[in-house]
Residue, then its C-alpha position, 0 to 999 in steps of 0.5 A: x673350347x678344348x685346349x686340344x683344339x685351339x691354335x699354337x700361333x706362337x710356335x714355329x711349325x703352327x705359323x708355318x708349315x702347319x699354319x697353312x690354308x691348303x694341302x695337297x697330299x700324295x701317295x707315293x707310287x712304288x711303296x711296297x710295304x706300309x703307306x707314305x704320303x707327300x703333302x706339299x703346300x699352297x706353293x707345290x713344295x714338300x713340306x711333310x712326310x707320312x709313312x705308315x710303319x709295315x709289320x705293325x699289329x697296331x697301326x702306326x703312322x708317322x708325320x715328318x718334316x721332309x722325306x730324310x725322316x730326320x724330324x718328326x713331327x706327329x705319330x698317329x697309332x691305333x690303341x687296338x689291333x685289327x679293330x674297324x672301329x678302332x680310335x688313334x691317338x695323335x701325340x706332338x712328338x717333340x713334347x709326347x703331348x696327346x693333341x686329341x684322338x680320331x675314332x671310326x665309327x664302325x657300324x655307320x662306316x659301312x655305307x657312309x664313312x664317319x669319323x669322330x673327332x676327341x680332344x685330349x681327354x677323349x671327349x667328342x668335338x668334331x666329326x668328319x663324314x663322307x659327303x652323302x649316302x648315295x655317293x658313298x654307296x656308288x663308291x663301294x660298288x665302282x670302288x676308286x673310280x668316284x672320288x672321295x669327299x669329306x667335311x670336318x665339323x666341330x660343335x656342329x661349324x665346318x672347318x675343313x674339305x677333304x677331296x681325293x681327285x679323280x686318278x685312278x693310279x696316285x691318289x691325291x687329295x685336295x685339303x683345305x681349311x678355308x672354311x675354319x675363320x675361327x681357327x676352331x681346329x689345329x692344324x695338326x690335329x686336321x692333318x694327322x686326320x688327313x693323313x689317316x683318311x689317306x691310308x685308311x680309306x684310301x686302302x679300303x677304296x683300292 
């Protein structure tokens, strides 16, 4: 298994904020410029802060520990401009080391949104896909009135649900990583994910 993949159980942010089972993210209402998002825990409280630079050619999104933005902890960048198959990188800024990288999958996004999963050294490992055809095409007609669902695999073993609920005014969305027993996926990794669904998907539903 890739190093990109496994668990840090070792470190601080793996054992805790980045150690938990379930995630609750939210968008901020009132964001004019660029996305952010809350991402609270099992507990209700914040425990990470998303914001997407504004004015960037290249998308940029960064993961913090709390709203202050005082402590970064993730930066998730597209390595093209305006690409709708385009691939972001995911870095641990504390180290500036590549965790692995989340491509979309252009053609096949069309009608059912499908992302692939890469390890440190692009090498494919997981993929996360909209839950069904049908559903997906219902929502591109009613645009945020059906939910959206997702569910990350790698080599082919679910490892995480992504589940938006119904709010038609500030999306949130459920997280949950129950599925992963093996511990197949980092945390971070399946967050930086999230939070990329979140924007991306999420301003394509809007």
């Amino acid at each position: 298994m890739s190093t990109a993949l496994q668990q840090r159980p070792n470190s601080d942010l793996a054992a805790g904020r980045f150690g938990q089972t379930r995630y609750l993210l939210r968008k901020k209402f009132f964001k004019l410029f660029g996305g952010a998002f809350h991402i609270y825990d099992d507990a209700g409280n914040v425990i990470f802060y998303s914001k997407m630079k504004a004015f960037k050619l290249k998308e940029d999104l960064r993961v913090f520990t709390s709203e202050d933005m005082n402590e970064e902890v993730l930066s998730i960048k597209a390595r093209s401009i305006l690409d709708f198959g385009a691939t972001y990188d995911v870095t641990e800024t504390a180290t500036g080391r590549k965790l692995g990288a989340l491509r979309r999958k252009a053609l096949k996004s069309i009608l059912r949104d499908e992302w692939v999963i890469l390890d440190a050294n692009d090498q494919e490992v997981g993929n996360i896909q909209e839950d069904s055809l049908m559903l997906a095409l219902v929502r591109r007609l009613l645009s945020n009135l059906v939910p959206q669902t997702f569910q990350g695999t790698v080599g082919g073993t679910p490892v995480f649900t992504f589940r938006q609920r119904f709010n038609p005014f500030i999306p949130k969305i459920d997280l949950d990583f129950s599925l992963d027993r093996g511990g197949k996926l980092d945390r971070r990794l399946g967050i930086a994910a999230a939070v990329l669904l979140c924007a991306i998907e999420g301003r394509q539903q809007g």
